[in-house]
N, C-alpha and C positions, 0 to 999 in steps of 0.2 A: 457652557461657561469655560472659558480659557483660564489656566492658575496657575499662579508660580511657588514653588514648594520650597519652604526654608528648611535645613536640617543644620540643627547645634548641637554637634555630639560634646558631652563631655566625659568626665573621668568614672559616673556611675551613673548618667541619665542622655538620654535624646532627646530635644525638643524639636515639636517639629509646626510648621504656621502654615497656612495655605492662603493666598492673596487675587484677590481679582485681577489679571494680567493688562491691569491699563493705571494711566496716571495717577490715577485714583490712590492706586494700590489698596483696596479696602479687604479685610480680612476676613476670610470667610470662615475657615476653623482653626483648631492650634489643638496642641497635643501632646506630651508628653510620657514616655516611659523613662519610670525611675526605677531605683532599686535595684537597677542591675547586677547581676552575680549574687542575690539573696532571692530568697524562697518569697519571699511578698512581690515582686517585680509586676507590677502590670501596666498596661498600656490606658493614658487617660485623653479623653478627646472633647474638645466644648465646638459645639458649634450652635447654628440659628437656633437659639427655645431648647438645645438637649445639654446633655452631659451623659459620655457613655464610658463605661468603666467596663475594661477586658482585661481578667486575668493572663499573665503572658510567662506561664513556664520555662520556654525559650531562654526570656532574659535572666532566667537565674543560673544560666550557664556561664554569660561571656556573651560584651558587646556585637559577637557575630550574629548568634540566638535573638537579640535585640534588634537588631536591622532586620531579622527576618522576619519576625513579628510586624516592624512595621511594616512592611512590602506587603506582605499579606492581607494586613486589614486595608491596607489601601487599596489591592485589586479585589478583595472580597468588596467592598465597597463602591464598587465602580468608579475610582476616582482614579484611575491610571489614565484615562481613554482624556483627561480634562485638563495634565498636566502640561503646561508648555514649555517650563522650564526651571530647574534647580538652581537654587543658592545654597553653598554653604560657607558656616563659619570655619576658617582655616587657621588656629591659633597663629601660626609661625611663618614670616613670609619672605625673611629676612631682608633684602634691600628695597623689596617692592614697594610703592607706595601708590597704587591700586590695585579694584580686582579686575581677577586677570579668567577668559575663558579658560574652561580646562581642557586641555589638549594631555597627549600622549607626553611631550616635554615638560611640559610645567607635573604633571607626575612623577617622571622621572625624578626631576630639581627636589620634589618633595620628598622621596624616596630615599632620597641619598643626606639629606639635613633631618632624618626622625632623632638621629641623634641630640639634634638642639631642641628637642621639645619631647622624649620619649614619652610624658606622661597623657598627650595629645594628637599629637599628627597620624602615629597607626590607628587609631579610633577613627580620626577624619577621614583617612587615604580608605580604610577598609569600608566607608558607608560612600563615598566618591564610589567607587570601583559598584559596590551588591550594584547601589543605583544604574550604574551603565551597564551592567549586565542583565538587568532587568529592564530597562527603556533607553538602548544605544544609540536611540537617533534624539534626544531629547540635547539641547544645550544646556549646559553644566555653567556655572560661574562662581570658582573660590574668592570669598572674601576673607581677606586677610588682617589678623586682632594687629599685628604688628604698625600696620599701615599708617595709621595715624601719628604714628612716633617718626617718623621717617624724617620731618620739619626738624630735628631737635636739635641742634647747633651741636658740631663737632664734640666740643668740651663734654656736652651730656653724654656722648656716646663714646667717649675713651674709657675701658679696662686698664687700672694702672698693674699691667702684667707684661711680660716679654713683649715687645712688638711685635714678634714674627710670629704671634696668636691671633693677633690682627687681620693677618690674610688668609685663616682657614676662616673668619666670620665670627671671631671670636669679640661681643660687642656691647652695650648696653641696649637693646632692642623696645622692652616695653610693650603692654600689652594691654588687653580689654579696650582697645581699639575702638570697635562698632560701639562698644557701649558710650565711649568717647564723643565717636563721630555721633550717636544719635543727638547727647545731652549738647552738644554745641549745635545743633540745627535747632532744639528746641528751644535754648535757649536765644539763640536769633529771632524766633518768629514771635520769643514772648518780650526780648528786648534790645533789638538789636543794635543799641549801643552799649550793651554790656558786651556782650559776645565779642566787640573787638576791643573791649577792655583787658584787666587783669585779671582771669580766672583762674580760681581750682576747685576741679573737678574728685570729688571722693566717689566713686564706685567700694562700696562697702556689704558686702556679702559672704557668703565660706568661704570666695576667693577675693581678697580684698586691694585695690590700689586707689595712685591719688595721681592726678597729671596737671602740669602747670602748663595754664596754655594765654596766651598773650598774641593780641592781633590775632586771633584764632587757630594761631597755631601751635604746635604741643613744642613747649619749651623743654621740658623734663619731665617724668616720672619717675612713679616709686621701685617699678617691677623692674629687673634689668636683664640679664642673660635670660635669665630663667624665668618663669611666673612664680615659682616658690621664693623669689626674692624680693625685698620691698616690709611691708609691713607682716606683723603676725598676724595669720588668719586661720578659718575651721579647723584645717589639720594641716597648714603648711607653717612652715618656722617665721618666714622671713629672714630678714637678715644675721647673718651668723659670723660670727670670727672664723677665716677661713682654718684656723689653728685646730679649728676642733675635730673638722675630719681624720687629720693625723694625730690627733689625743685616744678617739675612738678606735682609732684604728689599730691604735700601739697597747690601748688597755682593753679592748673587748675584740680584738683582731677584726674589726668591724669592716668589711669590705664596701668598697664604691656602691655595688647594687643595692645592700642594705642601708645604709646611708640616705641612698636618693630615697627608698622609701619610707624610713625615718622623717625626713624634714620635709617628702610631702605629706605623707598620709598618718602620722602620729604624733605632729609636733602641733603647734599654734594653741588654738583655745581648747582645743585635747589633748594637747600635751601637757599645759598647764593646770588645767584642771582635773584630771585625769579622769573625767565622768561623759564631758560631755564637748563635741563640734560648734553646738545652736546655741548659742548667742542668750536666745531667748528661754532654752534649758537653765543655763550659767542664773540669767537675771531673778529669776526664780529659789536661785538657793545661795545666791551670795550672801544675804543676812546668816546661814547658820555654815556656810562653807567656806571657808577662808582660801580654798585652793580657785573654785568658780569666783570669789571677790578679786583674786587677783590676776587671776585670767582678763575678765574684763576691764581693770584698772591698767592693765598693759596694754590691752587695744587700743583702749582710749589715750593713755600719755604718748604712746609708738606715732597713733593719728595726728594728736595734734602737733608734737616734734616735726612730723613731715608737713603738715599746711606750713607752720613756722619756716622754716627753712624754705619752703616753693616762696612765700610772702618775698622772702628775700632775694629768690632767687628771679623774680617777677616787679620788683623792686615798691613792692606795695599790693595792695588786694585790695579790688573793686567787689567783687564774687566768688560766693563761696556757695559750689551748688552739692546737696547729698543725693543719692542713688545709690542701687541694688538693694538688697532684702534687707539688709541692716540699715543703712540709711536713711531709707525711703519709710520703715516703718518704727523703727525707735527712738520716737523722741527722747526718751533718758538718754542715749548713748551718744543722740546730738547734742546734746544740753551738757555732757562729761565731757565732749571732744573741746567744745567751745569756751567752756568756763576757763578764765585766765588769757582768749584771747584779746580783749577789751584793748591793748597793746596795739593791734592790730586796726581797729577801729571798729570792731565788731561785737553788737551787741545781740542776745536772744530775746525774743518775745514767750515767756513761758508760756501763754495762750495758746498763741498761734502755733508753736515748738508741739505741744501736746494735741490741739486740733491737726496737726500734718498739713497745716497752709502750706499757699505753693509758696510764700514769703513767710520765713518763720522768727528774721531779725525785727527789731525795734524800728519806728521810726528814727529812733536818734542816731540808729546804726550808719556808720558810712561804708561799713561795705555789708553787701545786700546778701542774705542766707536766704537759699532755694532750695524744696525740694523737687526734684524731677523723677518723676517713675522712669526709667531707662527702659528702654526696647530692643534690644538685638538681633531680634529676627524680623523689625520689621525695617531694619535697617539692612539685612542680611538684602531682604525684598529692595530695597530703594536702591541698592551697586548694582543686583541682577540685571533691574529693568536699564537701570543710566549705561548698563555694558553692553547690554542686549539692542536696545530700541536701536542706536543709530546704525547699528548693522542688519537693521530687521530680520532681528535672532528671536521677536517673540509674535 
């Protein structure tokens, strides 16, 4: 059997999906190690009839421990000998708007912009690189989170900052892209005259955005330079008065480095709460915690402020689809985001909202509420093969 190997690095986990190398694309395993840099980190794998769980010490080192882990059970496994080709997700890709084979220059290119995404790109480049050092004759194809936003008219991509920032790429960018591209193909195939309506798109998870997309293409989102900007999420801030970096910095001598790791990794619904990242920790103690009550009453009002303003920015809402972990499975926190847009023309079926239908508005509703499970890596799979086949690279 011939496979194409998806790998999502992120900030403390890898996932990784294996796909039948034909049109099909049908999925044969998937896998994940999480936990990385803590002493629980192990490597989990589901494939036909198993589930197999491996301890993986490695990863309680550093994302490198963690690739190596995975490399190993894959050749302990004999499934090196089967692989025909790699996909990965590439958060930052900055003008591209495809994936692009990975060559020595497009390395290079990414090498030199880690700066526009330090919390992501060295994690990507260092699992690109074990990969080709372990199977160098194998083709490579980065897909890029950015890509999707590339459609976005001028105006949404202006920073109102010096213009000569402008030419180092200094931009409003956008991101969770694949997850984008996946929820607009699926929604095509489930309606495809919405799909060239008025949508938005909520991707809602520990990394959370929202993207307005019209005639299928991404008008705006929430994310902009950065991924920590846009809404509040697990542990990033979102948007912030830029005032405050020089507040912290003049009262606690707080330096840029600590900073950046401030408003990714201590701020949002841990920072607010001071307990807890999980959404679904928060929903569990809001009745006697007033710090988790208002953690999640801010994701929610921050949420619906942004559909509000995409509505307007889209000049009305057809669609309104949820996805990723929070999304896809909290109906209370769809039912918070929603309440008071009635404005809109959107109304909730509390039924169907608590059943997790793939249609969770009213009949009376005029614009249609969707839930979509999002897929990323099997999107990561569906660039590979569309980059791959007509060069008969697979």
């Amino acid at each position: 059997m011939s496979i194409l190997l998806t790998i999502n690095g992120g900030s403390s986990s890898i996932r990784f999906a294996a796909y039948q190398a034909d049109e099909g694309l049908e999925r044969v395993w998937a896998g994940k190690i999480d936990r990385i840099g803590s002493a629980a980190a192990e490597l989990n794998v589901s494939g036909p009839g198993k589930v197999t769980s491996v301890p993986c010490p490695e990863a309680a080192k550093d994302h490198q421990g963690a690739i190596e882990c995975l490399l190993e059970w894959i050749e302990e496994h004999g499934l090196a000998k089967e692989i025909s080709a790699i996909g990965y997700r590439v958060v930052h890709g900055m003008e591209r708007s495809e994936p692009e084979r990975v060559t020595p220059g497009l390395m290079e290119t990414l090498r030199r912009i880690t700066a526009f995404d330090p919390e992501h790109l060295p994690v990507e480049l260092a699992l690109i690189e074990a990969f080709h050092r372990r199977f160098p004759r194998l083709p490579q194809v980065a897909c890029f989170d950015t890509a999707f936003h590339r459609s976005m008219p001028r105006v949404a991509k202006l920073v109102a900052i010096p213009r000569r920032y402008e030419a180092a790429g200094v931009e409003r960018y956008g991101f969770h892209g694949l997850s984008y591209g996946y929820l607009m193909e699926e929604l095509a195939r489930l309606d495809p005259l919405a799909a060239k309506g008025r949508v938005i798109l909520a991707h809602l998870g520990n990394g959370s955005s929202l993207a307005a997309v019209k005639e299928g293409r991404s008008l705006d989102t929430s994310m902009g330079f950065t991924p920590a900007s846009g809404l509040p999420m697990g542990t990033r801030s979102g948007d912030l008065d830029p005032g405050l970096a020089c507040y912290l910095a003049r009262s606690e001598a707080m330096s840029a480095a600590r900073f950046q790791q401030m408003v990714n990794h201590e701020s949002g619904l841990l920072g607010v709460s001071e307990t807890s990242s999980d959404l679904r920790d928060l929903l569990t103690r809001e009745k006697n915690d007033v710090r988790a009550a208002e953690a999640i009453a801010l994701f929610c009002y921050q949420t619906k402020k942004w559909i509000g303003s995409f509505a307007a920015a889209l000049g009305g809402l057809d669609t309104l689809v949820f996805a990723g972990g929070i999304g896809e499975n909290s109906a209370v926190v769809r039912s918070r985001i929603c309440e008071g847009l009635e404005f809109l023309g959107l109304e909730i079926e509390e039924g169907r909202n608590s059943g997790s239908a793939e249609v969770i508005s009213s009949d009376r509703s005029r614009a249609i509420v969707r839930v979509i499970p999002t897929n990323e890596e099997v999107m990561i799979a569906r660039f590979t093969w569309r980059t791959l086949v007509p060069s008969g690279g697979v």
